[in-house]
Every structure is written in structure tokens, then in C-alpha cells.
C-alpha positions, 0 to 999 in steps of 0.5 A: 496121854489119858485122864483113866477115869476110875477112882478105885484103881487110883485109890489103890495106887495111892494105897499101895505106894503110900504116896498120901504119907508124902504131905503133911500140911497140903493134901492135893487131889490126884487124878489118875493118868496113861501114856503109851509106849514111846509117847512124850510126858514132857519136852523142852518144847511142852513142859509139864503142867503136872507133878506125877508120881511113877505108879507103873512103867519106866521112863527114859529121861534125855537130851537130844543133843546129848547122847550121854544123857539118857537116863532110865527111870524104873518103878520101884515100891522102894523108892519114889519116883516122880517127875515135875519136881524140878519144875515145882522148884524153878518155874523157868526150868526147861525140863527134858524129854520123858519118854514112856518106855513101856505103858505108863501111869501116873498119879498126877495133880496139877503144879500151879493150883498147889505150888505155894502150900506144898513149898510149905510142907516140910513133909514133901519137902523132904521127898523133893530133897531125897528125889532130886538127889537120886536124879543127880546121881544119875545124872553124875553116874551118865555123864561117865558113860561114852556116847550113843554113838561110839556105844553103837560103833562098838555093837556094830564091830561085834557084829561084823560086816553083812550083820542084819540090825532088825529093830530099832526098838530093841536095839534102843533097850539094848543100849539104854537110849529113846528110839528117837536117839537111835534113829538119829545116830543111825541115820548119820551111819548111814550117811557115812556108809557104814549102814544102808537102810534095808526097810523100816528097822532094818540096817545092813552093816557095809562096813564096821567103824573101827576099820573106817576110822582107821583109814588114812581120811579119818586119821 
């Protein structure tokens, strides 16, 4: 992560996405920052110091336990995405892992030096109201979904016996999970024998899932 250092690139941004329309009463001072592909906004380990608004870029919103749990967060000049509110509403909240997809900005300002006066502002308590409740179906919409696991159990069976998976990355956006996730499901693959391990990315199918499972030791 990088303060950009450039107050009319980040005017701009707070221009073009109305984000100063959002207070009425508090008026915080953002600051304008970078994440790179793959990096970590926040961990249950590292939690935000930040309230930050998308400007650019998607995020992936998960749980490591829980391959249900990935959740994509996509910019839109339609809706207002952001992240750190929860954290504004309950300062004991563990927060997800928020993963920077591709290159992300933000227009940031830093939660403590502004929480009383913006649970004040009416306002921007609206916009939590309206975000939150996007994040929740999201959330509802996951929790629907079969798990990363059984997601990749069914790629592999299309692709059959000797198929060459050639990068995690992309089979990461295919199946909408964090590379993180993937290397996981794809090491306990391994272990099971269904994958081998080629190279750095790349996995040979030995055999597909729906044939183990059907052996009588699965039963």
C-alpha cells in the first residue's frame, strides 16, 4: 500500500464520484491511496485503520476457512463501494481478508480521528445503511453457492485426465476465489493424488474426483 501523494488526481476522484455529497455535518479529509494486485487491504490479523471509498479496481472480500465465502467487489459509478464501515459500527468487529484483485485506489480517511461526528451525520448514515445492506446480500447471495472445492472438483472432471492447469491466477478469476484460496484447495488436491504439482502454477490432472469418489474407500 502507497499514500499517492497527488491532491488533483484525488480531487478528481472525490469530483467524479460525488463522494463529498455523502456528509452533511462532518467533512473528513481524505487522502488518496494504492494497492497492488493481490495485496491485502485488511486481515482479521490487521485490521483497517481506514474508512475507504473504491475509486478504481475490484476487491475480493473472504474468509480462509470458508470457501463459500468470497465475495467480489466491483467498481461502479452507480453505487458506492467501500470498505471500514462495519468497523466504523462496532470497533470489536474482525474484519475479512479484502484482497486487491487488480490495481486498486482509494479515497481514504482515518476512522478513530472521525468516528463520533460521522455517527452524527445523518447524511452518511444513510450511505452505511444502503452499503451495508448490499454487503449482506452478497453475502446471502454466497452463502447458496457449493464450495471452492467442489467448484474446482467439477472444472477438473470437464477437463479430464492429463489436462495441464497452467495458472493459478486465472483459474482464481474463473472460479471467483483469492489466489490464496486456490493454492489451498489445490494443495489438499495434491495430497489426495487427484493433482501433481508440475511447476510454480501448474497442476496435471492424475485423475478426476468423480471417479474417486466413487470407489468403494470414498463411499
Amino acid at each position: 500500500m502507497e499514500i499517492v501523494n497527488n491532491k488533483a488526481l484525488l480531487d478528481s476522484f472525490l469530483d467524479s464520484h460525488h463522494i463529498t455529497e455523502y456528509f452533511s455535518t462532518c467533512q473528513p479529509r481524505f487522502f488518496l491511496l494504492h494497492y497492488r494486485q493481490g495485496e491485502l487491504l485488511t486481515t482479521p490479523f490487521t485490521p483497517s485503520q481506514y474508512l475507504q471509498f473504491i475509486i478504481s479496481g475490484d476487491l475480493l472480500l473472504y474468509e480462509m476457512p470458508n470457501e463459500n465465502s468470497t465475495v467480489s467487489l466491483q467498481t461502479s459509478h452507480n453505487e458506492v463501494r467501500m470498505i471500514g464501515d462495519m468497523e466504523l459500527l462496532d470497533v470489536d468487529f474482525v474484519p475479512f481478508f479484502v484482497e486487491a484483485r487488480t490495481d486498486v485506489f482509494t479515497a481514504a480517511f482515518y476512522l478513530e480521528q472521525y468516528r463520533v461526528p460521522l455517527l452524527q451525520d445523518p447524511v452518511f448514515l444513510r450511505l452505511i445503511c444502503h452499503s451495508l445492506a448490499g454487503k449482506l446480500r452478497g453475502a446471502t447471495d454466497v452463502s447458496l453457492h457449493i464450495g471452492l472445492k467442489d467448484r474446482l472438483a467439477a472444472y477438473i472432471d470437464r477437463k479430464g485426465v492429463g489436462y495441464e492447469i497452467k495458472g493459478v491466477s486465472s483459474l482464481s478469476e474463473l472460479l471467483n476465489v483469492s489466489e490464496r484460496q486456490m493454492l489451498r484447495v489445490l494443495k489438499r488436491y495434491c495430497e489426495e493424488g487427484i493433482l501433481r504439482r508440475e511447476k510454480a502454477g501448474h497442476y496435471r490432472v492424475l485423475c478426476c474426483p468423480s471417479s474417486r469418489s466413487n470407489t468403494p474407500e470414498h463411499k
